[in-house]
C-alpha positions as CSV (number, residue, x, y, z in Angstrom):
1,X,-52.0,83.2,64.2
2,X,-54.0,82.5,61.3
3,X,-51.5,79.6,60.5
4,X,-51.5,78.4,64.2
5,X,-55.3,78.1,63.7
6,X,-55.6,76.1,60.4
7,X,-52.7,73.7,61.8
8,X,-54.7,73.0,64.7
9,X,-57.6,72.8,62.9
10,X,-56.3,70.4,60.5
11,X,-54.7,68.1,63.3
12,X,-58.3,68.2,64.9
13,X,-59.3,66.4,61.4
14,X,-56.8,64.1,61.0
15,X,-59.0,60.3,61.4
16,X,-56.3,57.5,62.7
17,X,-57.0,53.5,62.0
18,X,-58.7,52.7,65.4
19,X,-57.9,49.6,67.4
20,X,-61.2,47.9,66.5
21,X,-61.0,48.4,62.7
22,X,-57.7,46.8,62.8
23,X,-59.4,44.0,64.3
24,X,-61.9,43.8,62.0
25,X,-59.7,44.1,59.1
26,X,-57.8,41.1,60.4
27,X,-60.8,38.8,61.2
28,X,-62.0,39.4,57.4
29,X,-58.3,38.5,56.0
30,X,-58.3,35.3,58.2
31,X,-61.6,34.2,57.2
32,X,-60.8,34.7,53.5
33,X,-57.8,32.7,54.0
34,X,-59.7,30.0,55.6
35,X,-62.4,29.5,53.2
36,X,-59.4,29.5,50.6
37,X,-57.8,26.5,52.7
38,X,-60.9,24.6,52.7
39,X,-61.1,25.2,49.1
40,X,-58.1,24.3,48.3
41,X,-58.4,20.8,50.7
42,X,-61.8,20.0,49.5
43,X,-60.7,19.8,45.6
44,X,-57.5,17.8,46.7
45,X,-59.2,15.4,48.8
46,X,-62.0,15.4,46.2
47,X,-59.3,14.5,43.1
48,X,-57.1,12.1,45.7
49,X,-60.5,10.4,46.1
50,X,-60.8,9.9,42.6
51,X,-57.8,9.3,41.5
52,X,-58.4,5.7,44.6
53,X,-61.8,5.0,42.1
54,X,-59.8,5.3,39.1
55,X,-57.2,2.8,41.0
56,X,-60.0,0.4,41.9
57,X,-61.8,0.1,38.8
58,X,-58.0,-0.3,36.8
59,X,-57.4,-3.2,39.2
60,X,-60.9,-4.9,39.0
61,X,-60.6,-4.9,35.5
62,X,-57.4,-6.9,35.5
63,X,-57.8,-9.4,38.3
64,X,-59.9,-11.2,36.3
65,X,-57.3,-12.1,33.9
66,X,-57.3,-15.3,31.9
67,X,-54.3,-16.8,30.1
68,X,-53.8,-19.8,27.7
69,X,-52.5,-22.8,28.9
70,X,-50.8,-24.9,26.5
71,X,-51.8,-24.6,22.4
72,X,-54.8,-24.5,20.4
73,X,-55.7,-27.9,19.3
74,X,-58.0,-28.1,16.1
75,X,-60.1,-31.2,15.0
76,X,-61.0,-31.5,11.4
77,X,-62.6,-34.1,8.9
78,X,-59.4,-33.6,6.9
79,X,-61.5,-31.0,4.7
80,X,-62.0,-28.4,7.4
81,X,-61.9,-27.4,11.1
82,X,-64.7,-28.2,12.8
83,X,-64.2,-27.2,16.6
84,X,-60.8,-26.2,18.4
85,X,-59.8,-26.9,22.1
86,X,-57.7,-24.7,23.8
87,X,-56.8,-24.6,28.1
88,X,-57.3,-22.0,30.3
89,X,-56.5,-20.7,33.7
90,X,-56.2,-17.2,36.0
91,X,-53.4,-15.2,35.8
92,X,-51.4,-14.7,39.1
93,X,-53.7,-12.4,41.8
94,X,-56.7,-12.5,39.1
95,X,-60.3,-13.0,40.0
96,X,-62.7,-16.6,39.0
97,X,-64.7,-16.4,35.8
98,X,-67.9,-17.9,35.0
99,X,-66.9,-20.5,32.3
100,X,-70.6,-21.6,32.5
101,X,-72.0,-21.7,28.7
102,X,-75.6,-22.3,30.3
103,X,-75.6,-19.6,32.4
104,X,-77.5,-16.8,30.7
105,X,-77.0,-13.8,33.0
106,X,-73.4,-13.7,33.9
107,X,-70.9,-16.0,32.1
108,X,-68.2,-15.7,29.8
109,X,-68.9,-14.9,25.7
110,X,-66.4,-16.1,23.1
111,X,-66.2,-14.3,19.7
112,X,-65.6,-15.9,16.4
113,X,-64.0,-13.1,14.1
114,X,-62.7,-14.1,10.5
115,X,-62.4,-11.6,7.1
116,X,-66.0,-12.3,6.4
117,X,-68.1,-13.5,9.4
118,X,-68.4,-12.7,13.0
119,X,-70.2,-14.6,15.3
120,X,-70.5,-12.6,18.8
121,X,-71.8,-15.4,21.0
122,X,-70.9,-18.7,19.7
123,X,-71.3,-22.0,21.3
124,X,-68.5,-23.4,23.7
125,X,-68.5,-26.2,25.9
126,X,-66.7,-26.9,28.8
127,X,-64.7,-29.6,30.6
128,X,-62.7,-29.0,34.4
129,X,-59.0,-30.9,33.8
130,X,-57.7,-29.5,37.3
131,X,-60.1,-28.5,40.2
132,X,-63.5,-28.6,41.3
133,X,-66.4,-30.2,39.1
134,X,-68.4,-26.9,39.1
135,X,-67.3,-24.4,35.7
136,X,-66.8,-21.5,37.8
137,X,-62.7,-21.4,36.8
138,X,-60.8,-20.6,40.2
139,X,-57.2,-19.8,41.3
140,X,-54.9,-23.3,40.7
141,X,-57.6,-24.7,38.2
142,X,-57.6,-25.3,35.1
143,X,-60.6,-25.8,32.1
144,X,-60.8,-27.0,28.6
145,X,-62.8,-24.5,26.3
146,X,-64.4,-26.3,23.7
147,X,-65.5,-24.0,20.6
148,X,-67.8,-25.8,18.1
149,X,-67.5,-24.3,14.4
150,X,-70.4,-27.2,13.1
151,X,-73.2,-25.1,15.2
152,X,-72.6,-22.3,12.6
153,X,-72.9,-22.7,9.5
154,X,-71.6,-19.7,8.0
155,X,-68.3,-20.4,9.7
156,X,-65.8,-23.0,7.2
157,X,-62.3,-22.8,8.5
158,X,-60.2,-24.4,5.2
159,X,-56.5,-24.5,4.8
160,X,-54.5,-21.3,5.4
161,X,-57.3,-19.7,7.1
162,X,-56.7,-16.7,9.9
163,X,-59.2,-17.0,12.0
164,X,-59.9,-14.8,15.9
165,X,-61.5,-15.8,18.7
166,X,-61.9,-13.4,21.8
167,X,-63.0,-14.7,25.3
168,X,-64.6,-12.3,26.8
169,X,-65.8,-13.0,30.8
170,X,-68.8,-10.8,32.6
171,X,-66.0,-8.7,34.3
172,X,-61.8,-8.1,33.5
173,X,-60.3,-7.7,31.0
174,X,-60.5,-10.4,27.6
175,X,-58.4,-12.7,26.2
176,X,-57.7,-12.9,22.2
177,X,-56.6,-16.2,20.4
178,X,-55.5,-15.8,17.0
179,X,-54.9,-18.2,14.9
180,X,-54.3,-19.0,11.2
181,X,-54.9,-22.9,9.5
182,X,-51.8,-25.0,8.0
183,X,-51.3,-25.4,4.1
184,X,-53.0,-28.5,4.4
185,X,-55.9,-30.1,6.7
186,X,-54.6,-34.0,6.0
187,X,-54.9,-34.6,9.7
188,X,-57.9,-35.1,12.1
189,X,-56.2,-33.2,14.9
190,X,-54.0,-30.2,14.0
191,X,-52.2,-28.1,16.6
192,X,-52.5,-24.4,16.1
193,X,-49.7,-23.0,17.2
């Protein structure tokens, strides 16, 4: 009897998982689950976002794309340089650049680089051979950059001279012409290929 009573006491005791904590351990797994998901869609649409910005800014640097058109011609006093001409344009899809040299807020900078002197703004001129009269270069135009080497007098381009010049508009990305001076300067015009 003794053992009849302690069994039925013990199965008096016995707690069971009721229907409502069931419930309630359900609700709080599907909540944590959701606030996971959103987590988990919040940083992907966060990086996906970025990843479009990174796109954008990639492509905005490059539509505004010069090239060369043609050589670099040099004119010289048969001593040494003293400007070079060279043609540009857009490159396919690229953006128009401010070719204005007398526009002081948002135009194009040219670089003079050599072994011994660097000239970060030096004076250019402009002339439209293709297009409209206005020196805002466009897509199917064309414009002759004129860089003058007399306005600056540290600069002497001789013979066998290497010489840089980097074009540099207000946005995309810039252009580098590098070129390097014959053995001799007999000629008034030179072509620096």
């Amino acid at each position: 009897m003794k053992r009849i009573r302690e069994f039925v006491r013990n199965v008096r005791e016995e707690r069971g998982i009721t229907g409502l904590e069931t419930a309630i351990v359900l609700i709080a797994f599907v909540v944590v689950a959701a606030v996971f998901a959103f987590v988990v869609l919040s940083t992907g649409l966060f990086s996906a976002e970025r990843s479009k910005e990174t796109v954008y800014a990639g492509l905005s640097k490059t539509r505004g794309s010069m090239e060369l058109t043609g050589g670099v011609i040099a004119d010289s006093n048969t001593t040494k340089v003293l400007d070079v001409k060279f043609d540009l344009t857009l490159a396919a899809g690229g953006d128009a650049v401010n070719l204005n040299p007398s526009d002081p807020s948002n135009r194009t900078v040219i670089t003079y680089i050599d072994n011994n002197y660097t000239n970060k703004n030096i004076s250019y001129s402009t002339t439209v051979v293709t297009g409209n009269a206005d020196s805002l270069l466009e897509q199917g135009e064309m414009i002759e950059v004129t860089v003058d080497f007399t306005v600056d007098a540290n600069i002497t381009i001789t013979t066998n001279k290497s010489f840089t010049l980097e074009v540099k508009p207000p946005s995309g990305s810039y252009m580098v012409i590098q070129r390097t001076t014959p053995a001799s300067i007999g000629q008034s015009v030179l072509d620096l290929n």
